[in-house]
C-alpha positions in Angstrom: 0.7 1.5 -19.5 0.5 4.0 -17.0 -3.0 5.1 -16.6 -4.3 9.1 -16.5 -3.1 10.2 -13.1 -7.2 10.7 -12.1 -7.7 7.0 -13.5 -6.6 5.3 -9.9 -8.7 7.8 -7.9 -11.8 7.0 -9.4 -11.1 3.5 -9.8 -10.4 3.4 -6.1 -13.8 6.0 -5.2 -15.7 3.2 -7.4 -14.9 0.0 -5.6 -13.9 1.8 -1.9 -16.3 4.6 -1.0 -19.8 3.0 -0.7 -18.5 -0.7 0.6 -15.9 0.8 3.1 -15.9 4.3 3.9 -13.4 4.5 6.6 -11.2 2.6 3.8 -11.6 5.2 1.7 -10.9 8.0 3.5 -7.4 6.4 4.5 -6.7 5.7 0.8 -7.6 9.3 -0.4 -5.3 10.6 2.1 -2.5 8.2 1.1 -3.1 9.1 -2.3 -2.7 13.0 -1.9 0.2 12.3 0.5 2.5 10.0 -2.5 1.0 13.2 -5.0 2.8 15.4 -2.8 5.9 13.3 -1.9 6.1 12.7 -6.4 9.4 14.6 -6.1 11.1 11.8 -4.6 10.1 9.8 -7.5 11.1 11.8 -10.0 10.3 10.6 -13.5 8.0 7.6 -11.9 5.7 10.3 -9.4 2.7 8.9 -11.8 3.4 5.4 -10.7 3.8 6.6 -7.0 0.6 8.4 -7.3 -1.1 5.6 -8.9 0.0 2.7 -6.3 -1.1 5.2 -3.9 -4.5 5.8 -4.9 -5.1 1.8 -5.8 -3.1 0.4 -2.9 -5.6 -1.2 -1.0 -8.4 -2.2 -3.5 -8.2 -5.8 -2.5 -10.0 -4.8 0.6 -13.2 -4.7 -1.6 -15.9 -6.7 -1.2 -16.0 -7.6 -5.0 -12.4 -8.0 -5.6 -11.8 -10.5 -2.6 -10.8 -13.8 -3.4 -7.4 -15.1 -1.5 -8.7 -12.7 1.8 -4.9 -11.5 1.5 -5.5 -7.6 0.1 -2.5 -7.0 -1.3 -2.5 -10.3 -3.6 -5.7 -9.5 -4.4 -5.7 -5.9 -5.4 -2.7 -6.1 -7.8 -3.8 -9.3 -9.5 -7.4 -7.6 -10.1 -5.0 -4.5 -11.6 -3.0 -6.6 -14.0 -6.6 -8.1 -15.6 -7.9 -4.7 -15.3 -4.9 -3.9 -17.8 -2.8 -1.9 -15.2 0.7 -1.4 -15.6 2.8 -4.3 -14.3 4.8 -2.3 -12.2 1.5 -0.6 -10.4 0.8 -4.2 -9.9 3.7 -5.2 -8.0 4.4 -1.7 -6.1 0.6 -2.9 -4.5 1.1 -6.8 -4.1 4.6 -5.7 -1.7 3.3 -2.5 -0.3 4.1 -1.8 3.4 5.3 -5.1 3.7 3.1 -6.7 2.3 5.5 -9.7 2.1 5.6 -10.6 5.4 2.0 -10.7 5.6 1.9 -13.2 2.6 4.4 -15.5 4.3 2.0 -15.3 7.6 -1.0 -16.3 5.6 1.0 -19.0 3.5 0.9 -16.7 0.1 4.6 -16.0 0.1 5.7 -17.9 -2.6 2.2 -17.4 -4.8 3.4 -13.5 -4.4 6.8 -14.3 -5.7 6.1 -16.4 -8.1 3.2 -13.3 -9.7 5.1 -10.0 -9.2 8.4 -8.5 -8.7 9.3 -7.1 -5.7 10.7 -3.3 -6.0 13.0 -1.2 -3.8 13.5 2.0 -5.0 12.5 5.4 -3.3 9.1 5.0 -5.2 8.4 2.2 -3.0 9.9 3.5 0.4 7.9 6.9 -0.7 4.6 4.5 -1.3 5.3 2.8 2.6 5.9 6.0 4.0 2.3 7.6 2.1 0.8 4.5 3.9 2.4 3.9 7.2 2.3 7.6 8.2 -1.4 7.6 7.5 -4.1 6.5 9.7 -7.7 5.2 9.0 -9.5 8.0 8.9 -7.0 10.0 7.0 -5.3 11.7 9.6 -1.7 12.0 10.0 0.3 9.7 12.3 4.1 8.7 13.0 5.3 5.3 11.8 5.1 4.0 15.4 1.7 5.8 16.1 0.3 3.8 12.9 1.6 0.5 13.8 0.4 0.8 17.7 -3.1 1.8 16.2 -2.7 -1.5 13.9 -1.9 -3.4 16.8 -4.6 -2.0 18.9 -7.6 -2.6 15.9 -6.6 -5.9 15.4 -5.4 -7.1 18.9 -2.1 -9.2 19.8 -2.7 -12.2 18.8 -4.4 -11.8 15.1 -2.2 -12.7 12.3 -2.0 -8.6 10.9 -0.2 -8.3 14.7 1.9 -11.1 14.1 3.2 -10.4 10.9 4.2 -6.8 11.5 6.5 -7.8 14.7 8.6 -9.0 12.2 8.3 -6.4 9.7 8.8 -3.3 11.7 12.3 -3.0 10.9 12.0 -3.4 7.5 9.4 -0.4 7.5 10.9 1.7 9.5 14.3 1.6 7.6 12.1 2.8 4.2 10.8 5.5 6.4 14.0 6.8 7.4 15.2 6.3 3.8 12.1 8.6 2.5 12.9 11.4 5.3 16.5 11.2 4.4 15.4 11.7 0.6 12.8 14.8 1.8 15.6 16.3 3.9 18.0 16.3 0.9 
């Protein structure tokens, strides 16, 4: 199923905006950002918008379990009775792969969802990775030095995204390609 397109806002509001307010304020303006990219999408924009609001979920307090936000977000979606695919654009956004291999979750994520590259998921990692923390707007290299700054060099968010920069950045350029079109 996919849920009513203000369903994911509010379940995000519900579990984000008390517990971690600068959270939320990143994930509404992620949200609003994949609404307005829905184009690129096409006939899936709901399931854009949807990933977009729910994304990072796993970051709350009452949904953690693995400690790896991604995992943990889209497996709470699935017994929430979220559409499989919602699940799996949020267990592999922005990435989210390497940083599952880093923690030693790579093959638990594989083995649970489907990995999907299509422009609804280079227009969910663009949302995301051209958003910072507070909401505000930032360049794919802007977000990753203020994710290397937060966390400093050697933590394992640092680590993982060394390697996955190229991967990112070649979904970014694939979304501006696609809005430039």
């Amino acid at each position: 199923m996919i849920p009513h397109p203000e369903l994911p806002a509010r379940v995000a509001g519900r579990l984000l905006a008390r517990s971690l307010p600068r959270r939320w304020k990143h994930v509404r303006a992620v949200g609003s950002k994949a609404e307005a990219l829905g184009r690129l999408a096409g006939p899936n924009a709901g399931m854009l918008a949807a990933a977009a609001w729910l994304h990072d979920i796993g970051y709350a307090p009452d949904l953690v379990d693995t400690g790896f936000h991604a995992l943990d977000g889209a497996r709470w979606l699935l017994r929430q009775g979220f559409d499989v695919r919602v699940a799996g654009l949020v267990a592999y956004h922005s990435c989210a792969a390497y940083e599952a291999d880093e923690r030693g979750l790579g093959a638990v994520l594989r083995a649970e969802f489907s990995q999907e590259e299509s422009p609804t998921s280079d227009a969910l990692w663009f949302a995301d990775m051209t958003t910072g923390p507070d909401g505000q707007d930032l360049t794919p290299e802007g977000r990753l030095a203020e994710i290397r700054e937060r966390y400093g060099p050697e933590h394992l968010v640092t680590q993982f995204w060394r390697r996955a920069e190229p991967a990112l950045m070649e979904a970014v350029l694939r979304t501006q390609e696609r809005l430039t079109a």
